[in-house]
N, CA and C atoms of all chains as a GROMACS GRO file, in nm:
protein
  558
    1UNK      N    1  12.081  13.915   9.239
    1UNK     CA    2  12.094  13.769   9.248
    1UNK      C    3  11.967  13.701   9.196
    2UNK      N    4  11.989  13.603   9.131
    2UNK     CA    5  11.856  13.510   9.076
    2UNK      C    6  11.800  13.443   9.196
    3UNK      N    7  11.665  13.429   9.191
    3UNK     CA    8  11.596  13.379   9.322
    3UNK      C    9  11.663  13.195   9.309
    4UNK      N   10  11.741  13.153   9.183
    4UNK     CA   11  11.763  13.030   9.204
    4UNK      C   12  11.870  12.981   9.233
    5UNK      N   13  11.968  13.108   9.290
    5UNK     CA   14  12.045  13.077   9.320
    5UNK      C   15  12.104  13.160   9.534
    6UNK      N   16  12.000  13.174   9.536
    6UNK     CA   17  11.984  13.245   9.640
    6UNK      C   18  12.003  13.170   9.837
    7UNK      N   19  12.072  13.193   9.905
    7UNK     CA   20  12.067  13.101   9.951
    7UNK      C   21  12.020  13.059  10.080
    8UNK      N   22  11.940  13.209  10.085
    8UNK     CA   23  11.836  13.238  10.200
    8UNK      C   24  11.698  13.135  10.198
    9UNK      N   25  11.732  13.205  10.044
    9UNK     CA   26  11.595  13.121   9.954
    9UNK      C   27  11.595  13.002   9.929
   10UNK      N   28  11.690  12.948   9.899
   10UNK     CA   29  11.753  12.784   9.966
   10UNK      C   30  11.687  12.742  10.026
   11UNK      N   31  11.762  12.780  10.122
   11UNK     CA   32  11.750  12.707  10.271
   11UNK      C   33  11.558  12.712  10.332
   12UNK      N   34  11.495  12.786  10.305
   12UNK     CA   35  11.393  12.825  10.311
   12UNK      C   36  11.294  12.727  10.270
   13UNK      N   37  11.340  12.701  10.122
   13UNK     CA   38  11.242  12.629  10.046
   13UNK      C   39  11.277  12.478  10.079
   14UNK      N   40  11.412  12.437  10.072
   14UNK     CA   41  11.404  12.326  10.121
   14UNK      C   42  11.328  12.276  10.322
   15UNK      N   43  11.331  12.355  10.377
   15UNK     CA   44  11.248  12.302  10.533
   15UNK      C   45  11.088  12.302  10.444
   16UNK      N   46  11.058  12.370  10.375
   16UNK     CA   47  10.918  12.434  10.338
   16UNK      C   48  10.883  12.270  10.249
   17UNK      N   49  10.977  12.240  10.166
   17UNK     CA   50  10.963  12.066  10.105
   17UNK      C   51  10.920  11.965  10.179
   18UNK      N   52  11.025  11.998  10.319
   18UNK     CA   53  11.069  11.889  10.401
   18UNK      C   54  10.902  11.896  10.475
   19UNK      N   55  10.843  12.004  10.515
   19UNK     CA   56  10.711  12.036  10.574
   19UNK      C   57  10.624  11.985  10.509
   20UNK      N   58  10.610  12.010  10.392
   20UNK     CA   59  10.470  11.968  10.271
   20UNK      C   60  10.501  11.824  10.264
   21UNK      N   61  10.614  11.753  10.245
   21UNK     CA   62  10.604  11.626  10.233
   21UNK      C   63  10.571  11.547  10.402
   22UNK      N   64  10.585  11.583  10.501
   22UNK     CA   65  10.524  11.536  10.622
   22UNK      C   66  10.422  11.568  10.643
   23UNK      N   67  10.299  11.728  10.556
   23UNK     CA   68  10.167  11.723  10.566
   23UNK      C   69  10.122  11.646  10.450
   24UNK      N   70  10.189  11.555  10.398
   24UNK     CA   71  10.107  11.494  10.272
   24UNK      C   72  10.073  11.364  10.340
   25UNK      N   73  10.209  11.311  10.380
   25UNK     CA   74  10.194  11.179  10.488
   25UNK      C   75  10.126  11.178  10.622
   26UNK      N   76  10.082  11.296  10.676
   26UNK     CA   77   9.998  11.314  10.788
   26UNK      C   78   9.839  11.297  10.726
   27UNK      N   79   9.817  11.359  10.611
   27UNK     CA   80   9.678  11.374  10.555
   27UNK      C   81   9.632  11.255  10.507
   28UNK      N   82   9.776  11.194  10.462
   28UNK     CA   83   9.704  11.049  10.381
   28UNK      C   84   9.683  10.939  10.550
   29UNK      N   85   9.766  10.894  10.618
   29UNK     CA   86   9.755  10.860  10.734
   29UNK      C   87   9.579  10.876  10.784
   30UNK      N   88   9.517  11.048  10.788
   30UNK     CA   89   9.432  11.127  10.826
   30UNK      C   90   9.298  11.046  10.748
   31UNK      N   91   9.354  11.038  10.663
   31UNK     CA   92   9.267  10.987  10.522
   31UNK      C   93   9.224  10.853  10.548
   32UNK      N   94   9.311  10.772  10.559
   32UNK     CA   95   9.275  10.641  10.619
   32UNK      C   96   9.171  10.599  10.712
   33UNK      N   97   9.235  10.706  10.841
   33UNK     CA   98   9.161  10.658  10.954
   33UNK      C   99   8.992  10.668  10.890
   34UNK      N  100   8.956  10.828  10.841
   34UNK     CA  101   8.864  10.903  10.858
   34UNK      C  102   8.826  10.779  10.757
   35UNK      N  103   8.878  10.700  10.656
   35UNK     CA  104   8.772  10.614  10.566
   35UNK      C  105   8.721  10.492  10.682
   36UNK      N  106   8.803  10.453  10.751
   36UNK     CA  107   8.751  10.336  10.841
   36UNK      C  108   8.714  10.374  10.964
   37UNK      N  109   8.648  10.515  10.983
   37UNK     CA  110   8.528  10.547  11.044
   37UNK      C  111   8.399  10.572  10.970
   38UNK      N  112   8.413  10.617  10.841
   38UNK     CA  113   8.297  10.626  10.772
   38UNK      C  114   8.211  10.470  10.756
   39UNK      N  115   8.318  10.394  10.716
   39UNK     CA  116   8.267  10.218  10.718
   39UNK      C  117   8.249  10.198  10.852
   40UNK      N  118   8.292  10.251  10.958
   40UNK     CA  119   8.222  10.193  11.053
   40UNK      C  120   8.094  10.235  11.097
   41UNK      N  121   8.095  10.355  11.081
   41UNK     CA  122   7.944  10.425  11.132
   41UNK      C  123   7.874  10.374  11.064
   42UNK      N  124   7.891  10.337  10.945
   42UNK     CA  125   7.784  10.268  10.825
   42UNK      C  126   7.734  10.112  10.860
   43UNK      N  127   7.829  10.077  10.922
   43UNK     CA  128   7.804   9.920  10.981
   43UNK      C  129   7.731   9.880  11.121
   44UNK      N  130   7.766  10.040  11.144
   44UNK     CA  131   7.730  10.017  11.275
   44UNK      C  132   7.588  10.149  11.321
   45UNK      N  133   7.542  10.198  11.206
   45UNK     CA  134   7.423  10.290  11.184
   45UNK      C  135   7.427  10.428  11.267
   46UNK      N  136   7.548  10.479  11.268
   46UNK     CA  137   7.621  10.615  11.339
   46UNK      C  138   7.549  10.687  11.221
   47UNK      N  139   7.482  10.797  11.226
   47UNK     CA  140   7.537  10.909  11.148
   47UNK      C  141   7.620  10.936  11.035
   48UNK      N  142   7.656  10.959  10.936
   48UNK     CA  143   7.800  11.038  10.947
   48UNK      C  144   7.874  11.132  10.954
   49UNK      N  145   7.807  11.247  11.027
   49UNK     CA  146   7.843  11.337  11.070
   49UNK      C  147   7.797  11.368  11.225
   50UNK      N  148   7.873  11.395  11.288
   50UNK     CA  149   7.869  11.442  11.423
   50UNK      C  150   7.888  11.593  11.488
   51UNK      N  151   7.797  11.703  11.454
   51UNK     CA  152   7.832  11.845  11.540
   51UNK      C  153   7.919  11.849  11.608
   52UNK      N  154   7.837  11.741  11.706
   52UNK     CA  155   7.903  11.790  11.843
   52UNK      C  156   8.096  11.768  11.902
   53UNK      N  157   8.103  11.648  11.761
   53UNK     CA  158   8.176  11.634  11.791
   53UNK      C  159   8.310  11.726  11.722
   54UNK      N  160   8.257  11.768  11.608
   54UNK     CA  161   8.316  11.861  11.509
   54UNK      C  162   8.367  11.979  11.574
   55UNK      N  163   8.294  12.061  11.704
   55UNK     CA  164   8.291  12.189  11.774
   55UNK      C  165   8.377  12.175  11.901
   56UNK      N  166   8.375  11.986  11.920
   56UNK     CA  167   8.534  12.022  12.004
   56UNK      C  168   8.645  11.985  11.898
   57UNK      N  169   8.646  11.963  11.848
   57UNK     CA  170   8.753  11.925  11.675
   57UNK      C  171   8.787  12.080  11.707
   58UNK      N  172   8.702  12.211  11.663
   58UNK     CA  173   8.713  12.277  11.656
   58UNK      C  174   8.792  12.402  11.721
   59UNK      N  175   8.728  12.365  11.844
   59UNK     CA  176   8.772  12.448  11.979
   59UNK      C  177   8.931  12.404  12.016
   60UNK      N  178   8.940  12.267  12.010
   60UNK     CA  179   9.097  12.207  12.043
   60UNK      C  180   9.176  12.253  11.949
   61UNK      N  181   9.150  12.272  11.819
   61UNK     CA  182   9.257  12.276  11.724
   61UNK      C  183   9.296  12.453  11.752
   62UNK      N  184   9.160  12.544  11.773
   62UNK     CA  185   9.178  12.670  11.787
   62UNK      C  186   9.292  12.704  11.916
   63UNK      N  187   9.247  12.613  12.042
   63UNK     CA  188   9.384  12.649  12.129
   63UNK      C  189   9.507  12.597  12.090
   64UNK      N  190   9.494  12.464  11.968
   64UNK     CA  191   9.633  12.421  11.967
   64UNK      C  192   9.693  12.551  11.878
   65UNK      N  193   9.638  12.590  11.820
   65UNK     CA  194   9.704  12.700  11.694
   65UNK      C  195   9.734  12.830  11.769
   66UNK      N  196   9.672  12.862  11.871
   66UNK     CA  197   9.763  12.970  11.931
   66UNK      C  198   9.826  12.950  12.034
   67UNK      N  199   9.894  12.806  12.104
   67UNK     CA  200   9.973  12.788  12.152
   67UNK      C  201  10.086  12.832  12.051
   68UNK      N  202  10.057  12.764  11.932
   68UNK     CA  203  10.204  12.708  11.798
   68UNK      C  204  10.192  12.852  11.765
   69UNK      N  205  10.122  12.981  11.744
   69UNK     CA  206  10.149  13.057  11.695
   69UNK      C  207  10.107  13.064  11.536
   70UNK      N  208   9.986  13.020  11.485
   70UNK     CA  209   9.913  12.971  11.418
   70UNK      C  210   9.810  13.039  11.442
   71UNK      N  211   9.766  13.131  11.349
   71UNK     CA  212   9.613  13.199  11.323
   71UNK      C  213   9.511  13.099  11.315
   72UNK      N  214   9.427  13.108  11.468
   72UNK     CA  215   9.328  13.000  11.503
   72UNK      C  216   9.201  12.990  11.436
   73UNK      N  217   9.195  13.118  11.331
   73UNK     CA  218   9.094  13.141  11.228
   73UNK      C  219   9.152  13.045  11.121
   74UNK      N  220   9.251  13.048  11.066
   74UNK     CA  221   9.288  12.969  10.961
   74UNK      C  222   9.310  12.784  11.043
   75UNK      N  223   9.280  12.792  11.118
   75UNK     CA  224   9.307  12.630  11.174
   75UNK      C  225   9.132  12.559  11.171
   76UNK      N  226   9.085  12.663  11.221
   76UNK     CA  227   8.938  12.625  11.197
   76UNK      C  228   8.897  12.635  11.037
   77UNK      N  229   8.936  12.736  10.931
   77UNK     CA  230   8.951  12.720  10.790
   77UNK      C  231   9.018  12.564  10.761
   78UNK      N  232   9.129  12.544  10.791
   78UNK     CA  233   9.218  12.378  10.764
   78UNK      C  234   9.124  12.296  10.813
   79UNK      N  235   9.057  12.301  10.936
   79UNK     CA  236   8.985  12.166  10.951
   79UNK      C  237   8.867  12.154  10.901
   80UNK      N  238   8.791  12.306  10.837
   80UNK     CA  239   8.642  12.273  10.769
   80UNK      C  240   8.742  12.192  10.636
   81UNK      N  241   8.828  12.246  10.557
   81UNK     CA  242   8.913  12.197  10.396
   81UNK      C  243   8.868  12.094  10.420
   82UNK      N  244   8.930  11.980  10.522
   82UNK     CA  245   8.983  11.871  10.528
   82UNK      C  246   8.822  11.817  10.575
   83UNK      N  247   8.779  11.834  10.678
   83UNK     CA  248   8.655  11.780  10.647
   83UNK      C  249   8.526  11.765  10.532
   84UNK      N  250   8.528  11.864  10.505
   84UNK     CA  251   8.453  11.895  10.345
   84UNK      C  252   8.494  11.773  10.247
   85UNK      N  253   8.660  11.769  10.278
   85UNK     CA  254   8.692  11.638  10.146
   85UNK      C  255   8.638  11.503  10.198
   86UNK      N  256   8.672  11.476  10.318
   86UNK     CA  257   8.605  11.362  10.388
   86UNK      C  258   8.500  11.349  10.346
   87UNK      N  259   8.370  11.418  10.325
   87UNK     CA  260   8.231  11.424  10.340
   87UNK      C  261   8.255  11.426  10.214
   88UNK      N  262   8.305  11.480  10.097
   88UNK     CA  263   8.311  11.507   9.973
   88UNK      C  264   8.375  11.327   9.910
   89UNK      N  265   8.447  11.251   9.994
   89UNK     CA  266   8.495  11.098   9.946
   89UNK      C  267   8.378  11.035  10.034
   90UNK      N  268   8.327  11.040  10.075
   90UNK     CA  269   8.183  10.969  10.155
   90UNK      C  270   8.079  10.990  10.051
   91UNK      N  271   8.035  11.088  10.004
   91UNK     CA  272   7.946  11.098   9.846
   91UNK      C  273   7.997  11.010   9.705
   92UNK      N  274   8.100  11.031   9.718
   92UNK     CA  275   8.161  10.935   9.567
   92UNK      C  276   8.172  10.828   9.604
   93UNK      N  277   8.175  10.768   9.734
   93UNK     CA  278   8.216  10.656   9.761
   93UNK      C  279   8.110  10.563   9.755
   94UNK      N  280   7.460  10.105  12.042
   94UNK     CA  281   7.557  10.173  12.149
   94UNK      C  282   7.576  10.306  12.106
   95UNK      N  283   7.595  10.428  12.200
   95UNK     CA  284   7.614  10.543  12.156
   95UNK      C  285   7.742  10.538  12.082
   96UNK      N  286   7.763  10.685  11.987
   96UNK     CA  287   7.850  10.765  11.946
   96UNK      C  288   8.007  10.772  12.066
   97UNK      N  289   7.882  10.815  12.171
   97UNK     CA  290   8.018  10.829  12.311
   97UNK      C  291   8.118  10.724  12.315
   98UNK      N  292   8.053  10.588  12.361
   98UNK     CA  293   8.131  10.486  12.394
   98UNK      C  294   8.158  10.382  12.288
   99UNK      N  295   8.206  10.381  12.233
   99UNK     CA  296   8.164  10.285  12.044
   99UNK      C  297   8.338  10.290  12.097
  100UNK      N  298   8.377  10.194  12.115
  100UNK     CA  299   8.525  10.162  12.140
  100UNK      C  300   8.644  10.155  12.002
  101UNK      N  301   8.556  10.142  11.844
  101UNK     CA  302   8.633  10.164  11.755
  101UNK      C  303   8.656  10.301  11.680
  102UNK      N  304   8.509  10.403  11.713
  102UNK     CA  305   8.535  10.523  11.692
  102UNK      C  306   8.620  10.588  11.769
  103UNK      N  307   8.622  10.543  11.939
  103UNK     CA  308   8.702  10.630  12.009
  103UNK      C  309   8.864  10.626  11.969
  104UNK      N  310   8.874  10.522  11.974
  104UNK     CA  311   9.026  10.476  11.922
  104UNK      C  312   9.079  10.558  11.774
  105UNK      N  313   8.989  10.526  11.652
  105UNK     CA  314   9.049  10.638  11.519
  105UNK      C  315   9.023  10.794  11.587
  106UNK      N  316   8.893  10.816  11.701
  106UNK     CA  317   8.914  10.961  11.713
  106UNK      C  318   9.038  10.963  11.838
  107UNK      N  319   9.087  10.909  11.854
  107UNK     CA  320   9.224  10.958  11.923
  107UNK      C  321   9.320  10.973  11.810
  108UNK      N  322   9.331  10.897  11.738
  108UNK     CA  323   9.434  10.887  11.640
  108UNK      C  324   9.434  11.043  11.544
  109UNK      N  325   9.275  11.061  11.503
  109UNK     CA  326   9.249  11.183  11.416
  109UNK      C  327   9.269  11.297  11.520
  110UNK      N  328   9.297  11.318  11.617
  110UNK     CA  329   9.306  11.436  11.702
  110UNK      C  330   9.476  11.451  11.716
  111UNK      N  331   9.550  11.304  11.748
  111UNK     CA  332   9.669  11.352  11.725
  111UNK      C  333   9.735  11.368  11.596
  112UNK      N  334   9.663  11.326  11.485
  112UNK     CA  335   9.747  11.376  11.400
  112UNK      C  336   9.701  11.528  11.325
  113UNK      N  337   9.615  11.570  11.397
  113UNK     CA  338   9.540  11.697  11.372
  113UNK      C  339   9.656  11.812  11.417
  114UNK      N  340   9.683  11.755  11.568
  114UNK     CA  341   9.776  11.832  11.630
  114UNK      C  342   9.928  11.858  11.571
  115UNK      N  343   9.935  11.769  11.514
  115UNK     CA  344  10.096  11.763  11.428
  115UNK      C  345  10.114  11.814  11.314
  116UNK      N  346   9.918  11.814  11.217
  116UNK     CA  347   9.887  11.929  11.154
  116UNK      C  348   9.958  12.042  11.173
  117UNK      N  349   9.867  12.125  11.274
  117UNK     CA  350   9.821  12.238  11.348
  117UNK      C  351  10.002  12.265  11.345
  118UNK      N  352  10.076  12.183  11.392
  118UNK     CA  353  10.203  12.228  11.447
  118UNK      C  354  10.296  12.262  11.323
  119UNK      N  355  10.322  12.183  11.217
  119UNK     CA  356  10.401  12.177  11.074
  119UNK      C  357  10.285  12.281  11.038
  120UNK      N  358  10.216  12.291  11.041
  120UNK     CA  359  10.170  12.456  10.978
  120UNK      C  360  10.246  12.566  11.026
  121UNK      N  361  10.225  12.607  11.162
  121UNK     CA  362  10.257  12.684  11.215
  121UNK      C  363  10.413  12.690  11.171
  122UNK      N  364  10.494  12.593  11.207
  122UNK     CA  365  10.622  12.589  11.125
  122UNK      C  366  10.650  12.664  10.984
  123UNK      N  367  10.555  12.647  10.911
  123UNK     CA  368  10.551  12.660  10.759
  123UNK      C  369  10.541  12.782  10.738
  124UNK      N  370  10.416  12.840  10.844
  124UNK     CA  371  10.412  13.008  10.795
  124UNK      C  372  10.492  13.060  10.858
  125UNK      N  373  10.589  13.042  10.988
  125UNK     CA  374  10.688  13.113  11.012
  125UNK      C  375  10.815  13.103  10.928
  126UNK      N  376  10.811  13.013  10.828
  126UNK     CA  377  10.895  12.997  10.694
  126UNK      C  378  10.851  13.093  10.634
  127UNK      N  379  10.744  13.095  10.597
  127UNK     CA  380  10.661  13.163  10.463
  127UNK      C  381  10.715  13.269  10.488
  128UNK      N  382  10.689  13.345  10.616
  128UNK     CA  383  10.737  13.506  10.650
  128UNK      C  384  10.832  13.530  10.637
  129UNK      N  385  10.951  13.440  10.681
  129UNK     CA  386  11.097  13.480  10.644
  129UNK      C  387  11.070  13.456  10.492
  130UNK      N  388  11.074  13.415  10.438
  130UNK     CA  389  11.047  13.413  10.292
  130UNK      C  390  10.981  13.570  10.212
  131UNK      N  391  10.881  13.581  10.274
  131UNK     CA  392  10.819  13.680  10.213
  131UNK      C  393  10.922  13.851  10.231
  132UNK      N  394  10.961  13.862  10.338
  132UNK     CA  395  11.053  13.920  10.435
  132UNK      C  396  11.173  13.925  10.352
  133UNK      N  397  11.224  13.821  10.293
  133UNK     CA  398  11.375  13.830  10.238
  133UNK      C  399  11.337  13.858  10.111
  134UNK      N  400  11.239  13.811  10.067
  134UNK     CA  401  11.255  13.834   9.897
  134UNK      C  402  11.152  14.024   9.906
  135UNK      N  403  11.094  14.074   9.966
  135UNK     CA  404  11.078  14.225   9.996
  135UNK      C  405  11.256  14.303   9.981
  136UNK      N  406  11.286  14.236  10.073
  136UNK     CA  407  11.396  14.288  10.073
  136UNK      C  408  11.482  14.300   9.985
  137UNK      N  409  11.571  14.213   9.916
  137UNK     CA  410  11.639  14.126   9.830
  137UNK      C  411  11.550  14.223   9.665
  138UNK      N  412  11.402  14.176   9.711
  138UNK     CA  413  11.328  14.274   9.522
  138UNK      C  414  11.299  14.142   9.462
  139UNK      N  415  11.270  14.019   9.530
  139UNK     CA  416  11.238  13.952   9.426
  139UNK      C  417  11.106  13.939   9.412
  140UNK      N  418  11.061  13.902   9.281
  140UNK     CA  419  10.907  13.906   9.336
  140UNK      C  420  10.776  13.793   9.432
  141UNK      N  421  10.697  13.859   9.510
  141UNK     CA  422  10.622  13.733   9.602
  141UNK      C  423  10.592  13.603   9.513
  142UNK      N  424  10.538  13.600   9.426
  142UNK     CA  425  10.466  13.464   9.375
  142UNK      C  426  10.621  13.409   9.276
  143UNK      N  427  10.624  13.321   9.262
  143UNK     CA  428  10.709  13.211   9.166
  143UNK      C  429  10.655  13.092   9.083
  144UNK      N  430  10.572  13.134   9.016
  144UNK     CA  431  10.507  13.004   8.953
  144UNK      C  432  10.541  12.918   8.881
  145UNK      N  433  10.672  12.959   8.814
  145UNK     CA  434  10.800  12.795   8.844
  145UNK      C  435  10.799  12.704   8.952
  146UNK      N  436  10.844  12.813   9.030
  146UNK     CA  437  10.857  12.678   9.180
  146UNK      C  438  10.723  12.663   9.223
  147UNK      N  439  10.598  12.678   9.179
  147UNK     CA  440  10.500  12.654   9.263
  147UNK      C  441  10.469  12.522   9.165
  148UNK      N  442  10.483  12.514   9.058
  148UNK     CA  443  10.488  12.446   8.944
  148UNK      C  444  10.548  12.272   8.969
  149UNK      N  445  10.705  12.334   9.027
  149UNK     CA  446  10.771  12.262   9.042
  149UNK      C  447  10.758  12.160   9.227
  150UNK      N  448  10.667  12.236   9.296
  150UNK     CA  449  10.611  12.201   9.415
  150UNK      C  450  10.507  12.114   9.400
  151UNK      N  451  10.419  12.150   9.321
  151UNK     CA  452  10.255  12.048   9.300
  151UNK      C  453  10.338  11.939   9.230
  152UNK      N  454  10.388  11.931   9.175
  152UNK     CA  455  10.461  11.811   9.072
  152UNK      C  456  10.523  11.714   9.217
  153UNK      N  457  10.570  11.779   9.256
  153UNK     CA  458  10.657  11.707   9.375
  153UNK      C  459  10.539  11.587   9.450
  154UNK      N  460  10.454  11.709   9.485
  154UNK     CA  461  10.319  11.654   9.591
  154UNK      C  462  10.204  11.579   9.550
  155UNK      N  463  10.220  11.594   9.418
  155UNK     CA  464  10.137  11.517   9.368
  155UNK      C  465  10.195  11.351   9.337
  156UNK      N  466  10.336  11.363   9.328
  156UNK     CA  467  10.427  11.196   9.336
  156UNK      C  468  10.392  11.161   9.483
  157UNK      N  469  10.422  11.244   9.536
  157UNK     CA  470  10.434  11.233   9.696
  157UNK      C  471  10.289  11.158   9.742
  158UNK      N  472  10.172  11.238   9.738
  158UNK     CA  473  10.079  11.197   9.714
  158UNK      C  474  10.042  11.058   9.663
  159UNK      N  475  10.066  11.034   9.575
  159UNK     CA  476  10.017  10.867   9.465
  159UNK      C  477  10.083  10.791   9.580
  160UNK      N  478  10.267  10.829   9.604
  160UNK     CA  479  10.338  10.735   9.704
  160UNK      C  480  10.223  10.692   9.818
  161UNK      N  481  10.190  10.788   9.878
  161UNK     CA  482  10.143  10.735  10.020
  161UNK      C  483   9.975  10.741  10.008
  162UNK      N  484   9.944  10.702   9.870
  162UNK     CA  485   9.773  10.683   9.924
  162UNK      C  486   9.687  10.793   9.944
  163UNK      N  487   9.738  10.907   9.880
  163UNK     CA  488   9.647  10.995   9.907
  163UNK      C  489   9.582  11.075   9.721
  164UNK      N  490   9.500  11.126   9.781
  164UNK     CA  491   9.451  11.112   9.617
  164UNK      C  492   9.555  11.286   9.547
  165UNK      N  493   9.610  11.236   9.424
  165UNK     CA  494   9.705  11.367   9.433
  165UNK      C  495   9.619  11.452   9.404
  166UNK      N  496   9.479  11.454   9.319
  166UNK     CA  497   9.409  11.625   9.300
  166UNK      C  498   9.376  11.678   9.453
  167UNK      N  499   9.363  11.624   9.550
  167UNK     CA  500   9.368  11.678   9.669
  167UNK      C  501   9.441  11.714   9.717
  168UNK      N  502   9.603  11.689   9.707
  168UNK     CA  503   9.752  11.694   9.766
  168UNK      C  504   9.741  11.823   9.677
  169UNK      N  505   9.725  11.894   9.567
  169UNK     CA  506   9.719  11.997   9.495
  169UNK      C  507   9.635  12.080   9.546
  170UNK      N  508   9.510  12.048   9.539
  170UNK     CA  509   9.385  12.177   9.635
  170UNK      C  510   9.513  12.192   9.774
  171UNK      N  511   9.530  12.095   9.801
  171UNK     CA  512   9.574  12.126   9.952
  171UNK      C  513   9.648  12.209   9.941
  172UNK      N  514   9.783  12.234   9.880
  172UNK     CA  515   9.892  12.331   9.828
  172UNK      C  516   9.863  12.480   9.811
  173UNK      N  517   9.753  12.483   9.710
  173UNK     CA  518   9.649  12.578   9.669
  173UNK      C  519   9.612  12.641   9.786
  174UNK      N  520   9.499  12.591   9.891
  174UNK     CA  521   9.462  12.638   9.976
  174UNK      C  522   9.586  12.704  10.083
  175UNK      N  523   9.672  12.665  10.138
  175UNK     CA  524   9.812  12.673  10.191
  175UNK      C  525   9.839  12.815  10.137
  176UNK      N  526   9.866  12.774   9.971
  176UNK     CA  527   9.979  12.913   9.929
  176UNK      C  528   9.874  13.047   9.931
  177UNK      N  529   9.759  13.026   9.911
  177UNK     CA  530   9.620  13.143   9.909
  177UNK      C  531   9.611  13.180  10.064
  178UNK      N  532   9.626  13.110  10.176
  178UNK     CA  533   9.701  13.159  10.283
  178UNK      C  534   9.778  13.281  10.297
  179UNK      N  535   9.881  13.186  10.264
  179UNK     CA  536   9.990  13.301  10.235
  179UNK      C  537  10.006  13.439  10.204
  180UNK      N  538   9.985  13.409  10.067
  180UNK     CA  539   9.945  13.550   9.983
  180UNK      C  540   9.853  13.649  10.054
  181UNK      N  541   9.744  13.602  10.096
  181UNK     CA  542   9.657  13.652  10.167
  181UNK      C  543   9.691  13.733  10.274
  182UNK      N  544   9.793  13.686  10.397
  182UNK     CA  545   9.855  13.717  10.491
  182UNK      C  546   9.964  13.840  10.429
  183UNK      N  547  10.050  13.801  10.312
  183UNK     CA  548  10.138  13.889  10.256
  183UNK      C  549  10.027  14.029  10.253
  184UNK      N  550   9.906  14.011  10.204
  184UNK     CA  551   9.827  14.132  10.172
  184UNK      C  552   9.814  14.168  10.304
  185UNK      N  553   9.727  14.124  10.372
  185UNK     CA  554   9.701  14.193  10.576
  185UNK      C  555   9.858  14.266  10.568
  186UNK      N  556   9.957  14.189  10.570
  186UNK     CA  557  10.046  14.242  10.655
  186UNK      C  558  10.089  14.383  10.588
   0.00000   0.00000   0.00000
């Protein structure tokens, strides 16, 4: 059978669409906030980066990912990605 | 005023924690896709990577992307990072 006509493979890829297009709209959402905290710390002479606060970022996301069944190594990998770009649109910006 | 009590950071960091969590969760969703995926096409003989449809995925996410405000070369790394996941996991397992 051709993988394009397959209908395991179907069904599969379409939830897998339906997923990526609700993490695109979660990130941009994500994106937002995280720009109108950077303007605020800037207005308001915060830092812009916070450890401490990053290591419970950290720790929470690690128990949320092995509640969900989610490798809590790769959740702490997803939230350095996503922070890195933050800090990475705070330089160009 | 501290970091602690700053009443407009606390508010986006509630917001960035729950949508972290909804992250964390549509992931977890995704790679228990991925596995049935990886799982059927082992089976079936088709081969792991498809770089048609991966082709035909960044194209998607990157519209998707422009739609909602998010910058699309990032909606692409993001994909990237995701499917290198994957693969990765295909290898462990």
């Amino acid at each position: 059978m051709s993988v394009d006509i397959d209908p395991v493979l179907e069904d599969c890829r379409s939830s897998i669409d339906n997923i990526d297009a609700a993490l695109v709209h979660l990130l941009a959402e994500r994106f937002k906030i995280t720009k109108r905290v950077g303007e605020h710390k800037a207005k308001v002479g915060f830092a812009p980066s916070d450890p401490d606060r990053e290591a419970v970022q950290i720790a929470r996301l690690r128990n949320l990912a092995a509640e969900s069944g989610l490798d809590p190594v790769f959740s702490e990998k997803f939230l350095r990605f996503i922070v890195d770009e933050v800090i990475q649109h705070h330089k160009l910006a």
